[in-house]
Every structure is written in structure tokens, then in C-alpha cells.
C-alpha positions as CSV (number, residue, x, y, z in Angstrom):
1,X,-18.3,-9.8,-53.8
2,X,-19.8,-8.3,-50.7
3,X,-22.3,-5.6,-51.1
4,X,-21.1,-1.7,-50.3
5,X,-23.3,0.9,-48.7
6,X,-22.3,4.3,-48.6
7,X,-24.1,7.2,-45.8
8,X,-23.0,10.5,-47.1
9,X,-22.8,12.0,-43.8
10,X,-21.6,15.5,-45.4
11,X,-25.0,16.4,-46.1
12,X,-26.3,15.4,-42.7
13,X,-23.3,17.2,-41.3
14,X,-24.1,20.1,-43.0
15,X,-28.1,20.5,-41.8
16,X,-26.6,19.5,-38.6
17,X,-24.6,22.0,-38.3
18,X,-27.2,25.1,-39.0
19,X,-29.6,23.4,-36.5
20,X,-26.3,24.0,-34.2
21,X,-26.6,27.8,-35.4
22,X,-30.1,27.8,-34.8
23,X,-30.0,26.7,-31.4
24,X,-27.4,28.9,-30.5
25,X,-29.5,32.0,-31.9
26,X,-32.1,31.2,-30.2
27,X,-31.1,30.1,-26.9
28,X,-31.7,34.0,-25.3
29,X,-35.2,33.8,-26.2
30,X,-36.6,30.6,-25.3
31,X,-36.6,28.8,-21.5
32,X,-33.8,26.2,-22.1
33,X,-35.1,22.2,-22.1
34,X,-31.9,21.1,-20.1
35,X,-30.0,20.0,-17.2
36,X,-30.0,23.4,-14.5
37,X,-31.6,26.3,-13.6
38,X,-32.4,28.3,-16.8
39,X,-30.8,31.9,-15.5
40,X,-27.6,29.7,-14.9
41,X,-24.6,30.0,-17.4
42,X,-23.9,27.2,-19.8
43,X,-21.2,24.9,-18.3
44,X,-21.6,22.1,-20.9
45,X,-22.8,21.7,-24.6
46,X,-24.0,18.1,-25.3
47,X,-24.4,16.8,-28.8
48,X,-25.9,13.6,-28.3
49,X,-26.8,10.7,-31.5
50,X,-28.3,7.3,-31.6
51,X,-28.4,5.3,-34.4
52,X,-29.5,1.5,-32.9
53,X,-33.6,1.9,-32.4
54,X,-33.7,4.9,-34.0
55,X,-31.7,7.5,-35.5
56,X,-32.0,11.2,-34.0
57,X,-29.3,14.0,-32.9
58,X,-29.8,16.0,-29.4
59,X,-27.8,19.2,-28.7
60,X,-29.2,19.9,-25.0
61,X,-27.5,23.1,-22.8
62,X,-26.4,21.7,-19.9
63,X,-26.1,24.6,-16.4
64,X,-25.5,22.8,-14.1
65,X,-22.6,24.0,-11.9
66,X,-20.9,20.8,-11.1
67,X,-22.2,19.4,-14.8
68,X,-20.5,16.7,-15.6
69,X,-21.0,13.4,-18.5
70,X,-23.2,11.9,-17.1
71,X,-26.1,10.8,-19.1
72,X,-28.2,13.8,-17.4
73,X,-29.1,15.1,-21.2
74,X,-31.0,12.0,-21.8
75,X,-33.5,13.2,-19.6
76,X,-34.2,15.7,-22.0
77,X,-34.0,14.2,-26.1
78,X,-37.7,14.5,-27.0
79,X,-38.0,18.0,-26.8
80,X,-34.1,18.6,-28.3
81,X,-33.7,16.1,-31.4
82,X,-34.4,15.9,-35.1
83,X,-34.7,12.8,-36.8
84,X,-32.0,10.7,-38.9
85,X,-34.0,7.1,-39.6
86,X,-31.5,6.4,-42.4
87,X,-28.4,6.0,-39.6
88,X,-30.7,3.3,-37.9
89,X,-31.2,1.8,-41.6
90,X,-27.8,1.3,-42.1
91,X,-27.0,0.0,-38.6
92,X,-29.3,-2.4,-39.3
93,X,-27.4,-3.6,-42.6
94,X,-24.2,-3.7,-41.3
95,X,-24.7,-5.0,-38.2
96,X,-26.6,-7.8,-39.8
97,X,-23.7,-8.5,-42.2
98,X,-25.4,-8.0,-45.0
99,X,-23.3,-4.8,-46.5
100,X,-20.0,-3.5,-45.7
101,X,-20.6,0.4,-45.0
102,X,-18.4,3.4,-46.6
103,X,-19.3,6.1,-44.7
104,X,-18.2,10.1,-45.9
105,X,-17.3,11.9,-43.1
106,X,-17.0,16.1,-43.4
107,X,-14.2,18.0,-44.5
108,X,-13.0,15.0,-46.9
109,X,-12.2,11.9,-44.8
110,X,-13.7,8.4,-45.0
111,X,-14.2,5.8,-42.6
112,X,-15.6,2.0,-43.3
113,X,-17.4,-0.1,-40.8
114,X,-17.2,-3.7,-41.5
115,X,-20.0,-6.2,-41.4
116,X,-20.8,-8.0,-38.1
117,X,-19.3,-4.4,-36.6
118,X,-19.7,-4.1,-32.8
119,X,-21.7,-0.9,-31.8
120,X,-18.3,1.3,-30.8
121,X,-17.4,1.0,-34.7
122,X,-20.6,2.9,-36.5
123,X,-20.8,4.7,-33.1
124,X,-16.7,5.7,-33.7
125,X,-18.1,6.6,-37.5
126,X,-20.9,9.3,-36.2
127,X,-19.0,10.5,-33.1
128,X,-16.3,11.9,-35.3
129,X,-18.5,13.4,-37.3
130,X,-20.2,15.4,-34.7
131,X,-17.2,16.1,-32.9
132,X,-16.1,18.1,-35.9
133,X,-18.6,20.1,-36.3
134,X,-18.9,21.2,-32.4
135,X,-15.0,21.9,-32.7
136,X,-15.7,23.9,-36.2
137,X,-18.4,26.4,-34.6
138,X,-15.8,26.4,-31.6
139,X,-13.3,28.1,-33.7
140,X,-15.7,30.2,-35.9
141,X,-16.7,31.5,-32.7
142,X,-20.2,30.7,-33.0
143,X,-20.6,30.2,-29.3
144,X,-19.2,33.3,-28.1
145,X,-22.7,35.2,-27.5
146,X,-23.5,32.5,-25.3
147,X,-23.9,33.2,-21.4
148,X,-21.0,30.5,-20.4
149,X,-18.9,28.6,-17.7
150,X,-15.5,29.8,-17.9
151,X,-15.0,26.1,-17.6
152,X,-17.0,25.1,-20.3
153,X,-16.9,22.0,-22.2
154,X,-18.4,20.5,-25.6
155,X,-19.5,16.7,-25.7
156,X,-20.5,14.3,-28.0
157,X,-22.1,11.1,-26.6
158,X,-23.8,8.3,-27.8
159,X,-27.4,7.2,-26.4
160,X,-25.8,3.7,-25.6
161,X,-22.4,4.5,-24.6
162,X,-20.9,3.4,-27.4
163,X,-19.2,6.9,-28.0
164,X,-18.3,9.7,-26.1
165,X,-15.7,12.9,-26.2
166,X,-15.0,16.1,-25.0
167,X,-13.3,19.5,-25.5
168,X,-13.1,22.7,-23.5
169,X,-15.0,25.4,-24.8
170,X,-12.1,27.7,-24.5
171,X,-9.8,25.4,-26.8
172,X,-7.4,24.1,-23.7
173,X,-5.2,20.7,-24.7
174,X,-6.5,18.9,-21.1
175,X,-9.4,17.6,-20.4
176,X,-10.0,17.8,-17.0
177,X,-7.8,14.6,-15.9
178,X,-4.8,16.4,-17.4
179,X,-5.3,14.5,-20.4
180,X,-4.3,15.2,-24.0
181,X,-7.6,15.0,-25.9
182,X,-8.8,12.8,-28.9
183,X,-8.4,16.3,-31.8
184,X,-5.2,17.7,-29.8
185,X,-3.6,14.1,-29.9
186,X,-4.2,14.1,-33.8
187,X,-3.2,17.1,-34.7
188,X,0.4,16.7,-32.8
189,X,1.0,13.5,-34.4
190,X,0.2,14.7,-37.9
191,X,2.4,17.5,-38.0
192,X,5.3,14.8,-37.9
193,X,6.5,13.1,-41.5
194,X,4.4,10.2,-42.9
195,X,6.8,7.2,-41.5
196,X,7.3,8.8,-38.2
197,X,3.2,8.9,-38.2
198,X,2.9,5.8,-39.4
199,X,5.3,4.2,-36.4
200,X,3.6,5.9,-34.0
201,X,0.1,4.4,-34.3
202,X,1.9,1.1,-35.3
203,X,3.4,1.5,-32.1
204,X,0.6,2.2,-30.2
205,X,-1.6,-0.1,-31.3
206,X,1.5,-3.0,-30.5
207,X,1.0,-1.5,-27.1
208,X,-2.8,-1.9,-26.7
209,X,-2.3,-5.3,-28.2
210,X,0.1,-6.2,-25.5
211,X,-2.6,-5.0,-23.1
212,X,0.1,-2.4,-21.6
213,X,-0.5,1.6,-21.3
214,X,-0.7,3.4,-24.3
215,X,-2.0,6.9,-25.4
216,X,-5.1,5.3,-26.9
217,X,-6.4,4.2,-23.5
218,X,-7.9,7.2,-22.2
219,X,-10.4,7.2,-25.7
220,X,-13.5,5.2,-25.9
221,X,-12.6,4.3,-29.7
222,X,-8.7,4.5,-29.2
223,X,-8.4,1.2,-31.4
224,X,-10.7,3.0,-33.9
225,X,-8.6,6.2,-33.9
226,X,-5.5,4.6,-34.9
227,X,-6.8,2.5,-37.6
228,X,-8.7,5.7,-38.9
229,X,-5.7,7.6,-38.9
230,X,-3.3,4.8,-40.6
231,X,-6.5,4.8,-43.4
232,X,-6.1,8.4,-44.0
233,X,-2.1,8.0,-44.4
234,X,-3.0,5.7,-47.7
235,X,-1.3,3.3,-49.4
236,X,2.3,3.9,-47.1
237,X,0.3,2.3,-44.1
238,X,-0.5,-0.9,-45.6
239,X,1.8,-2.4,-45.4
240,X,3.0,-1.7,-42.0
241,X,-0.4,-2.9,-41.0
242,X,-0.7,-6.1,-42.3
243,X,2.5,-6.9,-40.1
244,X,1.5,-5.6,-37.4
245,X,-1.5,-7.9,-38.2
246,X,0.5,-10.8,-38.9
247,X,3.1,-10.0,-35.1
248,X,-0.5,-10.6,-33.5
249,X,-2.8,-13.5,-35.4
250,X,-1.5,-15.9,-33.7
251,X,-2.2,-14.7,-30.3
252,X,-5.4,-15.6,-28.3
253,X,-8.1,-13.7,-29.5
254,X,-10.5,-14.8,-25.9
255,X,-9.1,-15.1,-22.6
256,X,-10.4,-18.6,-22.5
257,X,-12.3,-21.5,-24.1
258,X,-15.1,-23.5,-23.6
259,X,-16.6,-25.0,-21.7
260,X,-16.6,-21.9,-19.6
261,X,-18.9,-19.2,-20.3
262,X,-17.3,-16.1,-18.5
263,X,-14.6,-15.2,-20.5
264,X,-13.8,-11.8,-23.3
265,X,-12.2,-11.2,-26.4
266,X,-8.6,-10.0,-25.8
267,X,-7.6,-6.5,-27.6
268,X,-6.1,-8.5,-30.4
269,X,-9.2,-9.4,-31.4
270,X,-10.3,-5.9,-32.4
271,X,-7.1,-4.6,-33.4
272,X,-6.7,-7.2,-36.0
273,X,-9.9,-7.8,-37.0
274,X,-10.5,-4.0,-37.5
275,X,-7.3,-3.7,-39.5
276,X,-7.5,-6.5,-41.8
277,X,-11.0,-4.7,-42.7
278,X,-9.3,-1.2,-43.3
279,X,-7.2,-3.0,-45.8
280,X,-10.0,-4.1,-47.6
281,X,-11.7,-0.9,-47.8
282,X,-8.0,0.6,-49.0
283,X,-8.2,-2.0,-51.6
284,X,-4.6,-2.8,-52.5
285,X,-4.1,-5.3,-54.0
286,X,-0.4,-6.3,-54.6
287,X,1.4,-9.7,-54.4
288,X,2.6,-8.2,-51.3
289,X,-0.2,-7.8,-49.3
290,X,-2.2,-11.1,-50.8
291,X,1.1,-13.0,-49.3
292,X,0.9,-11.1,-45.9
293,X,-3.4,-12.2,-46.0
294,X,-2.0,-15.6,-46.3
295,X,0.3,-15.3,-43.4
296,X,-2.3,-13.9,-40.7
297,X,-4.8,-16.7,-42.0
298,X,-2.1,-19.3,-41.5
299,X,-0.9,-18.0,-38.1
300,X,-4.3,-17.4,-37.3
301,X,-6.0,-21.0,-38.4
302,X,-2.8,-22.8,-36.3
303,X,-3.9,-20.6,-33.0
304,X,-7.8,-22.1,-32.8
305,X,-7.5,-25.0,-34.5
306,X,-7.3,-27.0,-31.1
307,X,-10.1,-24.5,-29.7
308,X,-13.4,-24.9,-28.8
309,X,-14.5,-21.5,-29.8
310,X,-12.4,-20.0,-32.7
311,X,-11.3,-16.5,-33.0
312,X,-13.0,-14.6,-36.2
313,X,-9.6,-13.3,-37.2
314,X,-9.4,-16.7,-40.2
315,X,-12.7,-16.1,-41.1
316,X,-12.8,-11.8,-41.9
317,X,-8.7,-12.2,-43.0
318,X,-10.7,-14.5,-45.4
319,X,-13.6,-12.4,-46.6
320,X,-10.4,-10.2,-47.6
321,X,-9.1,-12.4,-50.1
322,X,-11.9,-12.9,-51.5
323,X,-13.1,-9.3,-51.9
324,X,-9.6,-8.0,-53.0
325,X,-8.0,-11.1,-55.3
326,X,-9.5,-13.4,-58.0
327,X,-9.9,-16.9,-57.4
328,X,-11.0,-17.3,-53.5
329,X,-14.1,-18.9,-52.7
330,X,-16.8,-17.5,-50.9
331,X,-15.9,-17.6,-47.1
332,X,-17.8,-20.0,-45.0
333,X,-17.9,-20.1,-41.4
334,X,-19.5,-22.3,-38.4
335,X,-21.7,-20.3,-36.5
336,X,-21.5,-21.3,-33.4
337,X,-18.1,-22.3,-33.1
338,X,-16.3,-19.2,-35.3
339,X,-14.2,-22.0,-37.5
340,X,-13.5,-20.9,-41.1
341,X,-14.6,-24.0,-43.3
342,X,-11.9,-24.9,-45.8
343,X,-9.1,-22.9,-43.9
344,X,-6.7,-24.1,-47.1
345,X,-8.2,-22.6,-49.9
346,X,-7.0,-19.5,-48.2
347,X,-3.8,-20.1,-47.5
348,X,-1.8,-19.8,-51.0
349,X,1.3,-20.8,-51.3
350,X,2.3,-21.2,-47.6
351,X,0.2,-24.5,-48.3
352,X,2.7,-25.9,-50.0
């Protein structure tokens, strides 16, 4: 079985969140270390993170009149941030392979990034967890003795990119393209019953799948969002899931093959991939859903079994079965060209 690693970040969120306070307090008697002209009022609070060279938090007042996200708080980390070394730790675990990470999020929820995880994933885990804490000192009203922008805006942003949101001060839907944002989206949808919750993010993920327009586009993590959200339903989502999975294994997974060299991995890739690893986490483990593993392998395994470069949907569809059933050997894989070793063993009975 593969190793679990759990970051607790509901004690980090929780000394996070007074050095939030803090700042706030004392933000009338020092000379702020930010974007703008100190006397100016505050048009955008930054809480920035990294996790990949080292692990830190930034919250940087940004007065700029036209302020914008930019990057501009980089500028100014070292005299903002506090340290979190055990974020870069586990990174480094995960992103290795070497453990699958459970990570506690505030206020309850769990998330799990899966090994091998792109940077957007523990980015996605982090991001949410910051986010909720700007938008819970939002609506305690720990801001208000602040000297702000009547257009004022809250960000969380990761160092590399991999993350990044934002939410008027004020509590307005929009952002400022008009859109719905990432915490009004949610909310709407879960005030619906559990199916009609359930179809939605099926539906939307079907559409990002498909590469066509869907309400997940205009988020960095929309893939992530969806998946989290299905998680958080429980045990009623997984199945749905696994066939949404199993409508899409057998779809390219790169937009082309070797020889060439400039090609990407489609949006199956993640969606699949990301979901099939939410299942694990889940851990159900009925006849049902073993069958349904079997099907995405075998769908899966026919795709990229005349391709140069495999997918990785066979191989972590794989790693599934093993974790969650009895009887699976360990998954093997070729390294350079993706292809699950004994695609068979994993098949059940759709081999015979």
C-alpha cells in the first residue's frame, strides 16, 4: 500500500489567521512595506504562499490606485512573510511520489493530492485554505478600520502562479470581468439538492473534457474545484464519477505522439487522472466501483496501446486497485514511455 501523509493545515490556518489580525492592528502605526504611496488607501489585500523552494505566507497592502494582480507584491516578501518549511517538506514527498498527501483544510473539509501531482494541485490544496480565511475576517469585519478603496479587493496568489483568486472587499458576486467568483459559484450550487449538485459538476467537468465553455474556465484550479466539491458530496458522487471517468479513458490524453516534441496533455488527462485519485482517497470499495476501475483501465490501455507515448490514465487507474482491493499487484510502469507493465492483471473480468 502506498504511504499517506497528512498536513494539518487547521493549525497553520489558525496562527495564520491572527498574523492577519495582527497586521491589520498594526497597519496605522507602522510605514506600510507595499506596493503605493503609504498615505494612499488600501485598494488590494494580497495573501501570497509558496510551498516549492520554500514554504512562507506574505500578506502585503497593496495602494496603488490602478492596483491590479500582478505579481507587484513579490517585490516585497522578505519583509512581509513568516515561515512554513513543512509545506515545502511535503511538496517534496508528493511531488516525488513517494506519499500520497491528505491534507485538512479549515472549517472541516479535506482535500488529497495525489503522488506525481502537478504544482496547481498542492497549490489548489493551500489556495483554498487561505482564501478562507481572508473571506472569514471579511465577514467578521476585521477589515473595516482599515483606510480602503471603495473598490477594494482580497487576493490569494501563489509565488509560481500555480494559484490565484480574488474577492471584493465589499462582498460583491463579480469580479471585475463580470464574473461569478470561485466562493459565490459554490455557495449557489450547494444550496441545490445532492443529485442536482452532483449533475452539475458532472456536467461541467463533461464540458471542460470536451474542451468547450464551461463555468470552470474563468478559475485557475476549475478542474480541482469540481473534483473537490464532488469529494465533499461523499459516497453519492462516486459513482457518477467513475463514469464520467470511464465516457472519457478512452480519449487522447496528448494532442500528439512521438516523434514530435511540441505537443500537451488534453483536459482529459487531468480530469481523469484527478478523479480516479479522489476515489481512492474516498475509499469505496464496492464491487461496483472495482468493475468501473476495470473499465477505465481497459478503455484506457486500448487508447495507447498503439502509441508512442502512453497516457498515465492505465497506470494511476491501476495504483487504485491496488490501494483499494485485495489481490492487485504492485503497479509498474515504463518511465519514459508512460506504459503500465502487465496491463492484464488489472483488468478483472473484462479479460475474460
Amino acid at each position: 500500500m502506498r504511504k499517506t501523509v497528512q498536513l494539518n493545515l487547521r493549525k497553520d490556518a489558525r496562527e495564520i489567521y491572527q498574523h492577519l489580525l495582527q497586521r491589520v492592528r498594526e497597519y496605522p502605526v507602522y510605514i506600510n512595506n507595499g506596493p503605493g504611496e503609504d498615505a494612499d488607501d488600501i485598494r488590494q489585500i494580497t495573501l501570497g504562499f509558496s510551498y516549492d523552494q520554500s514554504g512562507w505566507i506574505a500578506v502585503v497592502f497593496d495602494t496603488r490606485p490602478d492596483a491590479e494582480v500582478d505579481g507587484t507584491w513579490q517585490n516585497f516578501i522578505e519583509e512581509n512573510c513568516i515561515d512554513y518549511p513543512h509545506w515545502n517538506a511535503a511538496w517534496d514527498q508528493v511531488s516525488e511520489g513517494k506519499c500520497q498527501l491528505k491534507v485538512l483544510l479549515p472549517l472541516g473539509k479535506k482535500t488529497d493530492v495525489a503522488p506525481f501531482a502537478e504544482m496547481d494541485e498542492f497549490a489548489s490544496s493551500l489556495g483554498q485554505a487561505l482564501s478562507a480565511l481572508l473571506i472569514k475576517a471579511r465577514d467578521a469585519g476585521e477589515f473595516s478600520s482599515l483606510p480602503v478603496d471603495a473598490n477594494c479587493f482580497l487576493t490569494v496568489e501563489d509565488h509560481d502562479g500555480a494559484f490565484g483568486w480574488n474577492t471584493f472587499l465589499d462582498g460583491r458576486i463579480q469580479d471585475e470581468s463580470g464574473e461569478e467568483t470561485e466562493i459565490a459559484l459554490c455557495h449557489r450550487i450547494r444550496t441545490l439538492s445532492v443529485q442536482k449538485q452532483i449533475e452539475y459538476w458532472i456536467a461541467q467537468l463533461d464540458l471542460k473534457a470536451s474542451e468547450k465553455p464551461s463555468d470552470l474556465d474563468h478559475f485557475i484550479s476549475g478542474t480541482n474545484l469540481a473534483l473537490d466539491e464532488l469529494e465533499a458530496i461523499g459516497e453519492k458522487a462516486v459513482v457518477p464519477l467513475l463514469e464520467l471517468c470511464c465516457r472519457w479513458a478512452g480519449q487522447p490524453e496528448w494532442n500528439g505522439d512521438r516523434p514530435r516534441r511540441n505537443f500537451q496533455e488534453t483536459p482529459v488527462q487531468d480530469i481523469v487522472v484527478g478523479a480516479v485519485w479522489k476515489i481512492n482517497e474516498m475509499n469505496v470499495a464496492t464491487t461496483l466501483v472495482e468493475g468501473l476501475l476495470h473499465a477505465i483501465v481497459y478503455e484506457s490501455v486500448e487508447a495507447n496501446e498503439n502509441r508512442r507515448l502512453w497516457g498515465i490514465i492505465p497506470y494511476h487507474t491501476a495504483c487504485c486497485l491496488y490501494d483499494l482491493f485485495e489481490g492487485y499487484p504492485k503497479p509498474q510502469w515504463n518511465e519514459k514511455t508512460n506504459a503500465l507493465n502487465n496491463p492484464q492483471a488489472y483488468l478483472g473480468a473484462l479479460l475474460r
